[in-house]
C-alpha positions in Angstrom: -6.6 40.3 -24.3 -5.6 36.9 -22.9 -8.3 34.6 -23.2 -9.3 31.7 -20.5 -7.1 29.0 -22.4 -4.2 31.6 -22.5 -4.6 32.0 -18.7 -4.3 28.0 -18.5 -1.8 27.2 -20.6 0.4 29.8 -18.5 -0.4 28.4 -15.6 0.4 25.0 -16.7 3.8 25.6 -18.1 4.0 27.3 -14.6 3.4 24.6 -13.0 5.4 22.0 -14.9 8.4 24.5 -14.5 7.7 24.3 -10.8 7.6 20.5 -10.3 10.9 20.5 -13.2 12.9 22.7 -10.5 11.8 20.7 -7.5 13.0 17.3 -9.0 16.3 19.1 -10.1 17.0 20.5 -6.7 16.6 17.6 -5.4 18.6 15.5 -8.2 21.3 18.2 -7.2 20.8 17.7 -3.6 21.0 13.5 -3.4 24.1 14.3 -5.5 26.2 15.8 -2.9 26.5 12.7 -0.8 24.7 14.6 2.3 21.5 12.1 2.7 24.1 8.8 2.7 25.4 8.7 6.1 23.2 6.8 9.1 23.8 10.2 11.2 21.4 11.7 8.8 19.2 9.5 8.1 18.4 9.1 11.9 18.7 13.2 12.2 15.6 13.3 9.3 13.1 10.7 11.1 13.5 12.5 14.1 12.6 15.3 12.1 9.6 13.9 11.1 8.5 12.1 14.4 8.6 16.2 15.8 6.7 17.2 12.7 3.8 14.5 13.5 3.4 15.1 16.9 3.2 19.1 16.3 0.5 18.4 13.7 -1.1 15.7 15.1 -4.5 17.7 16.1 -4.2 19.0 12.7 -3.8 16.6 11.2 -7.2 14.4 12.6 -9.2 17.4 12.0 -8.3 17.0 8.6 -9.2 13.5 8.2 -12.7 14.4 9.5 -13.1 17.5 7.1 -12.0 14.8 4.1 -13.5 11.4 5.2 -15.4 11.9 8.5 -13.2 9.9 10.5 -13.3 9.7 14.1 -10.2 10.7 16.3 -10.2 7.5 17.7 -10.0 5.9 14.3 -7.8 8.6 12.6 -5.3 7.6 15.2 -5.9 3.6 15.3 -5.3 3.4 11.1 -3.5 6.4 10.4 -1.4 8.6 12.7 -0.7 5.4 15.2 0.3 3.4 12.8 3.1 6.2 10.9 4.6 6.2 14.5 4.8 2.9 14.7 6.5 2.2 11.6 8.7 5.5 12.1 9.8 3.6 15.5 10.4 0.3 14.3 12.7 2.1 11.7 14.4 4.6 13.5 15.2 1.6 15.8 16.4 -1.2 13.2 17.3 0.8 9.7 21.3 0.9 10.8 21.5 -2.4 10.7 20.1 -2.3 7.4 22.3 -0.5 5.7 25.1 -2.5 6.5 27.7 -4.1 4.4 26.9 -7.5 4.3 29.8 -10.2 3.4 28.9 -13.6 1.7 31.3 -16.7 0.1 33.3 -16.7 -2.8 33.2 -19.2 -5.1 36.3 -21.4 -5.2 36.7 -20.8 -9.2 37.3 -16.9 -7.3 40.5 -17.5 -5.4 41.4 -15.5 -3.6 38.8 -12.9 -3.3 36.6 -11.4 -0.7 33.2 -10.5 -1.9 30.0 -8.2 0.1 26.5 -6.2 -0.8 27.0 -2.9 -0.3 23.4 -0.7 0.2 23.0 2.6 -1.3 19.7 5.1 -2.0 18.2 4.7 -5.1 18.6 8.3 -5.7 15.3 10.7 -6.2 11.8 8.6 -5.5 7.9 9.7 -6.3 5.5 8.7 -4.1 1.9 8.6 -5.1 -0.6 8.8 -2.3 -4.1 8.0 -2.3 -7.1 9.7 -0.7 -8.4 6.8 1.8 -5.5 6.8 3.9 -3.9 10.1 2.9 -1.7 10.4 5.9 -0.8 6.7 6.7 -0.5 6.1 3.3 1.6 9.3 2.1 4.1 8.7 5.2 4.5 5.7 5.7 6.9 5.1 2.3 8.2 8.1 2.9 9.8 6.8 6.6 11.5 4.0 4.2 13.1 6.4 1.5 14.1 8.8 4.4 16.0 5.4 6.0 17.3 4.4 2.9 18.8 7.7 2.7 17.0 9.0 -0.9 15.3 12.4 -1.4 11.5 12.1 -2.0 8.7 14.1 -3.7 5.1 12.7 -2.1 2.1 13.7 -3.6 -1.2 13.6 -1.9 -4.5 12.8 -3.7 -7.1 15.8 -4.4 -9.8 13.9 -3.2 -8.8 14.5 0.5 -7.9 18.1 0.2 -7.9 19.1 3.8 -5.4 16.2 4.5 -3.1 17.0 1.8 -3.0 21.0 2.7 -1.8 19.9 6.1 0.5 17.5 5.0 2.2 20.4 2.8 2.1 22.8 5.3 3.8 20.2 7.7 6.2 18.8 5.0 7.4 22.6 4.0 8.0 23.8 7.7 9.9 20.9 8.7 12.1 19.9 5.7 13.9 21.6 2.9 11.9 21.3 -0.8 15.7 20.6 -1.6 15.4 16.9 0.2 11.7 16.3 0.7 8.9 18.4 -0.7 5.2 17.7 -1.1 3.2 18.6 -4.3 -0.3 19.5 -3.9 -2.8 18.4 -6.9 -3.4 20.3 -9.8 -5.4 19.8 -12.6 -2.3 17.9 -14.4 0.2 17.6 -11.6 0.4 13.6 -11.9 1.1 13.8 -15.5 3.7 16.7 -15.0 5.4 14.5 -12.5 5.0 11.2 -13.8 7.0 13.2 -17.6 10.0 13.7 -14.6 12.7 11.1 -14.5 12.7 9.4 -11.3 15.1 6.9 -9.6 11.6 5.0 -8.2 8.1 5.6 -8.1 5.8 4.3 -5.5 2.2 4.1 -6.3 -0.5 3.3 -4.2 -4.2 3.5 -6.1 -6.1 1.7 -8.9 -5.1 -0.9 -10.8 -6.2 1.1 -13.9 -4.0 4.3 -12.6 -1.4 2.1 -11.8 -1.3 0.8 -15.1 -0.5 4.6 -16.5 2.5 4.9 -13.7 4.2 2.0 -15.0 3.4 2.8 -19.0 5.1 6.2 -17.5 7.8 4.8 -15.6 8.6 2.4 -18.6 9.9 5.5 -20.8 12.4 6.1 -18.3 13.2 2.3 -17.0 11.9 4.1 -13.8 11.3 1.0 -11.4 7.9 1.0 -9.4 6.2 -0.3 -6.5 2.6 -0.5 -7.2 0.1 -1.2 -4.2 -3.0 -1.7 -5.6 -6.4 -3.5 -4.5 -8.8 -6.0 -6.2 -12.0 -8.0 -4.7 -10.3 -9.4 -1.4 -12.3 -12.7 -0.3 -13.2 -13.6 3.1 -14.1 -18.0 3.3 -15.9 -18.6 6.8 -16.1 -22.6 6.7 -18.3 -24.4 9.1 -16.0 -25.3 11.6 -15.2 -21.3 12.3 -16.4 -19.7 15.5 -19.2 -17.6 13.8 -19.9 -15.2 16.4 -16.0 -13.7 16.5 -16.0 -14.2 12.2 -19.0 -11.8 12.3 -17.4 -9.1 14.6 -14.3 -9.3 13.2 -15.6 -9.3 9.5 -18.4 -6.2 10.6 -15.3 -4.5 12.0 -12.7 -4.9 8.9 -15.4 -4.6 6.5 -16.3 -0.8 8.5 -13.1 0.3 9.0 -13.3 3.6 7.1 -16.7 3.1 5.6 -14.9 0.4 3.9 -12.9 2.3 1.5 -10.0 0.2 2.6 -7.7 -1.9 -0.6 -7.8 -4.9 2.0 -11.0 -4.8 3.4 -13.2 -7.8 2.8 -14.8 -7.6 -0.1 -17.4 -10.7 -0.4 -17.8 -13.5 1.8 -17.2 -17.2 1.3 -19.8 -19.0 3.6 -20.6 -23.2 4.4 -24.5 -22.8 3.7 -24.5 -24.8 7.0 -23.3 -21.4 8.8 -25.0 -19.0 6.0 -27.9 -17.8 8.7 -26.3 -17.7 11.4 -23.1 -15.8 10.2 -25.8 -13.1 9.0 -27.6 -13.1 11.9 -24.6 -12.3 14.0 -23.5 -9.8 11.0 -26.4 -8.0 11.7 -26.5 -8.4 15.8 -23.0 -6.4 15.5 -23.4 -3.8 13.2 -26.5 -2.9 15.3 -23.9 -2.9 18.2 -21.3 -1.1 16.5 -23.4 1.9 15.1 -26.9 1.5 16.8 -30.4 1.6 15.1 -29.3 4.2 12.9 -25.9 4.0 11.8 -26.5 7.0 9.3 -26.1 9.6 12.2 -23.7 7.6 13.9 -20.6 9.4 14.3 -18.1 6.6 14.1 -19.3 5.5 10.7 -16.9 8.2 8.4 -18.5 9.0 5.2 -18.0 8.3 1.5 -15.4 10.5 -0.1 -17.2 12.3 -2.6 -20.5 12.5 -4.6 -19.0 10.3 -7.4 -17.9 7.6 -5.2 -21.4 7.3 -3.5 -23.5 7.4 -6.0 -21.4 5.0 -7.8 -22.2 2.7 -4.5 -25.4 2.9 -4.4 -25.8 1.8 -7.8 -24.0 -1.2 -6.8 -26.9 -2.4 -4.6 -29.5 -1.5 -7.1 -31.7 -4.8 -8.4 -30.0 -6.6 -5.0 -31.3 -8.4 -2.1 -30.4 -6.0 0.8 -31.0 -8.6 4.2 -29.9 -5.7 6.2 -29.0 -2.0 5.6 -28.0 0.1 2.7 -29.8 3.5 3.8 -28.3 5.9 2.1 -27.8 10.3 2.9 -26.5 12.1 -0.2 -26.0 15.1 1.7 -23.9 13.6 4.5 -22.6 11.6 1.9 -23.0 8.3 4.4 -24.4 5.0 3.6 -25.4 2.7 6.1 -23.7 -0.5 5.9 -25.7 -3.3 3.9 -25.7 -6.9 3.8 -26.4 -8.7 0.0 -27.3 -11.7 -0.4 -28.0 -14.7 -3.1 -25.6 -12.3 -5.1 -25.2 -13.4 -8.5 -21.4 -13.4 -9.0 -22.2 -11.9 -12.9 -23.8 -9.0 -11.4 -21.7 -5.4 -10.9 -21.3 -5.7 -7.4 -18.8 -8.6 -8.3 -17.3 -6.8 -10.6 -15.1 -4.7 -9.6 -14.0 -3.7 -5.5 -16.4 -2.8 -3.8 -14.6 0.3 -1.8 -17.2 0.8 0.8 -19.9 -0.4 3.0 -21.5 -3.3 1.0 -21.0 -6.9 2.0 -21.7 -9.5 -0.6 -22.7 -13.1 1.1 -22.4 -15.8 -0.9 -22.8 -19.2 0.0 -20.8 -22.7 -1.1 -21.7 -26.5 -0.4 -18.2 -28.1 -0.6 -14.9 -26.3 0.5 -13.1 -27.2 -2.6 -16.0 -24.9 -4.6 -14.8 -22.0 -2.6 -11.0 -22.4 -3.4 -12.2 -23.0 -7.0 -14.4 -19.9 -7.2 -11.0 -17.7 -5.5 -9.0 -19.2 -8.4 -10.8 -18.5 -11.2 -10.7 -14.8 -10.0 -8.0 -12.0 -10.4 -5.3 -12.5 -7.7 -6.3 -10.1 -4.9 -4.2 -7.9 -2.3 -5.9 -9.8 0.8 -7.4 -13.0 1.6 -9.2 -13.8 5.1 -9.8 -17.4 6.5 -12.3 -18.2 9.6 -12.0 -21.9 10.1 -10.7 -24.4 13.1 -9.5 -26.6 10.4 -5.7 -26.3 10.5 -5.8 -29.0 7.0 -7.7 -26.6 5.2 -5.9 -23.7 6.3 -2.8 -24.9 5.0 -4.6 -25.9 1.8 -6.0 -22.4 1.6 -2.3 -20.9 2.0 -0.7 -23.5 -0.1 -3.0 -23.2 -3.2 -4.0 -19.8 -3.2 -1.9 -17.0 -4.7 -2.8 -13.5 -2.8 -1.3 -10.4 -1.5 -1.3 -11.4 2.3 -3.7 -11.8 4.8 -5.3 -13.1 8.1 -6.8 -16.6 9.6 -9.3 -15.6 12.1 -9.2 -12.1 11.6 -9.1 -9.2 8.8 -7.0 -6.5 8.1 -4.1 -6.7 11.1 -2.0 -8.4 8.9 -0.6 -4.9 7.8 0.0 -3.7 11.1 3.1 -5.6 11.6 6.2 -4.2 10.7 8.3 -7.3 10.8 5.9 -8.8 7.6 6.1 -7.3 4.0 2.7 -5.9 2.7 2.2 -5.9 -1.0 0.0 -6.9 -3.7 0.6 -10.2 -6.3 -0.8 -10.0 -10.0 -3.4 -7.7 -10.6 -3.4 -6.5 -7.0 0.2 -5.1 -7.0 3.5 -5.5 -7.4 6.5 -5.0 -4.8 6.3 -4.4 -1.1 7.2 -2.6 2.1 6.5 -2.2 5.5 9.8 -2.7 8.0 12.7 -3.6 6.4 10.9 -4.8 3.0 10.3 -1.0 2.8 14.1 0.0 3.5 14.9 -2.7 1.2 12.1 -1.1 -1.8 14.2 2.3 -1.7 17.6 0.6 -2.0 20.0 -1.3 -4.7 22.3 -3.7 -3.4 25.3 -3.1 -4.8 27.8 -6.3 -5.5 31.5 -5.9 -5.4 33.7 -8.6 -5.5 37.5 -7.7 -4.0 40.5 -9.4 -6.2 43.6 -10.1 -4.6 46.4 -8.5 -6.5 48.8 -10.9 -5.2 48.0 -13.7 -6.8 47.0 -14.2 -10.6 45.8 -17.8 -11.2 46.2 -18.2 -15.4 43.8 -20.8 -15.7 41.2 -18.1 -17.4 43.1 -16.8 -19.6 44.1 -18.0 -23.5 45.1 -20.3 -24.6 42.7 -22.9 -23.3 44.5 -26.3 -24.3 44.9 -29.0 -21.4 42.9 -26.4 -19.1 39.1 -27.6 -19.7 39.8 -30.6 -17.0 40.6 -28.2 -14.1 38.0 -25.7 -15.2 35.2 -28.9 -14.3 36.6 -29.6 -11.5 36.3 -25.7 -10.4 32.9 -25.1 -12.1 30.7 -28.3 -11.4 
């Protein structure tokens, strides 16, 4: 009789057969020639922009099952922001992947020379659970326009999202082209043992880390978008009242389990009370007296995550919040201060509703204290200083980010997002994402016509007009 480990060892080999036949098919598919042509490519987004709109309901439901999010909010950082990315794309990617012509050197007479831009071939995309439909879709609109074949898998942890994201994936496109993997107990490991022509990771750092030890046995290339503690500086010239909204409002944004929400704040200790103060005013305004049955504050994502937050603010000064509901799962937002910046809470991201406040005397202490630190994905700036805003972008190295304001910077299309360091490598959005999923291919054209002999052997009397060519 087959015992338990019998039954799971079959079912593994099962499932790496199954992922083995899916990358084939596909390696098979992209090798035909069909996804190359713009005609295609522009057929296949439409595809997709039909497929979002049929499962659009389902799709929010979802997100509520997984994360608790309101529709309002499901559709402001997930499903509004795939169509507006699929737009921008479906509008701009034919220009893309044009032939582009540039010089010649003179030493190259007479030649023509352009960049040709092909698919990379077969990519991988790995999807977390915060943003599983933004952030499962929205690389996959840049290897559809680039004109690849894609697997996407979803993350486990937002189970609802990820069944609806396979049921929409399988009735709109062929496995063949683009297929979506749901998670098994070792599906990343089966899939990451697949040779792929790019892998795009969104996560951890320390799961990134194991994509690109992966990817390095097959000199896979990857994009890694990772996270890391993202600072938020509010100098003393900054209009506190908007800082605090905007800050409560990027800090909130899906109970904070966002890789660019801020993580701690910078603050003048001229402006320390009255930023909190006004911290406080709006997270009353945004989620009332009791923000744990507030329906606009989605919950933590599972029992690991929230426990692991509330040991964060254990042995902390809590100025405001941190109720916690282990059956809902929510925790009310919480403001920390005279945080020591040893103690765990400034150790690792944050990933949820916990705002650190610490406070600085000079401005230069507060560049200092960002530099010493691991390069994040985000950095936020509220000042009316335009010197020290230049400083701040001049001397600081991070992913990208916002003066005045927190999170938006991703929203546009026309700017690359990405990490730098330990918060990423690689980016996308726009054409940066078009650009992720493609190689530009050189090819200089020779004239047959003409053969100048200066190159070839022998060299005597030639060095002279070889310096004057190559200076």
């Amino acid at each position: 009789m087959a015992t338990e480990n019998d039954v799971k060892e079959t079912m593994d080999v099962m499932e790496k057969s199954r992922i083995q036949r899916i990358v084939e098919s596909q390696r098979a598919r992209f090798s035909t020639g069909r996804t190359l042509s713009a005609g295609f490519r522009r057929e296949k987004l439409k595809v997709l922009a039909e497929a979002l709109s049929a499962y659009e309901g389902r799709l929010i439901q979802a997100l509520e099952e997984d994360l608790g999010k309101s529709s309002f909010e499901s559709y402001e950082t997930e499903l509004g922001m795939v169509k507006e990315e699929l737009r921008f794309t479906q509008a701009r990617f034919g220009s893309w992947m044009r032939r582009t012509r540039v010089k010649t050197p003179l030493a190259q007479f007479p030649s023509k020379s352009a960049v040709y831009r092909e698919p990379l071939g077969v990519a991988l995309i790995l999807s977390p659970w915060n943003y599983p439909v933004n952030l499962a879709l929205t690389p996959l609109i840049s290897a559809i326009a680039a004109g690849n074949c894609a697997v996407v898998k979803p993350s486990r942890n937002a189970p609802a999202t990820a069944a609806a994201l396979a049921e929409m994936i399988g009735s709109y496109f062929d496995p063949s082209y683009i297929a979506l993997v749901e998670s098994g107990e070792n599906t990343n490991r089966d899939l990451l043992e697949q040779r792929f022509d790019h892998i795009f990771f969104t996560g951890s750092p320390e799961v990134g880390k194991t994509v690109m030890e992966a990817a390095a046995r097959n000199l896979t290339p990857v994009t890694l978008e990772l996270g890391g503690k993202s600072p938020c500086i509010v100098d003393r010239s900054a209009k506190i009242d908007l800082a605090a909204r905007r800050i409560v409002w990027g800090k909130c944004v899906n109970a904070g389990q966002t890789c660019v929400a801020p993580d701690y704040v910078l603050v003048d200790e001229a402006v320390k009370e009255p930023l909190i103060s006004a911290i406080q005013r709006y997270l009353i305004a945004f989620f009332g007296s009791e923000p744990l049955t507030n329906k606009d504050l989605p919950r933590i994502v599972n029992e690991r995550h929230f426990q692991r937050l509330v040991g964060l603010m254990e042995g902390q000064q809590i100025r405001f919040g941190g109720q916690s509901d282990a059956n809902t799962r929510k925790i009310a937002p919480a403001v920390l201060v005279d945080v020591d910046p040893d103690s765990p809470v400034m150790q690792e991201e944050i990933f949820g509703p916990i705002l650190p406040i610490l406070s600085y005397q000079r401005f230069e202490d507060a560049v200092g204290f960002i530099k010493e630190r691991e390069k994040p994905l985000a950095l936020y700036l509220f000042t009316s200083d335009r010197a020290r805003e230049r400083r701040v972008i001049r001397t600081l190295s991070f992913g990208g980010g916002c003066v005045n304001d927190t999170l938006v910077h991703l929203s546009n299309p026309h700017m690359p997002f990405g990490g730098v360091g330990g918060s990423g490598m690689g980016a996308y959005h726009g054409k940066r994402g078009f650009d992720t999923f493609t190689h530009e291919k050189s090819v200089l054209r020779k004239s047959s016509l003409i053969d100048i002999p200066l190159r070839y052997p022998p060299y005597e009397g030639k060095e002279g007009w070889l310096r004057l060519f190559l200076r």
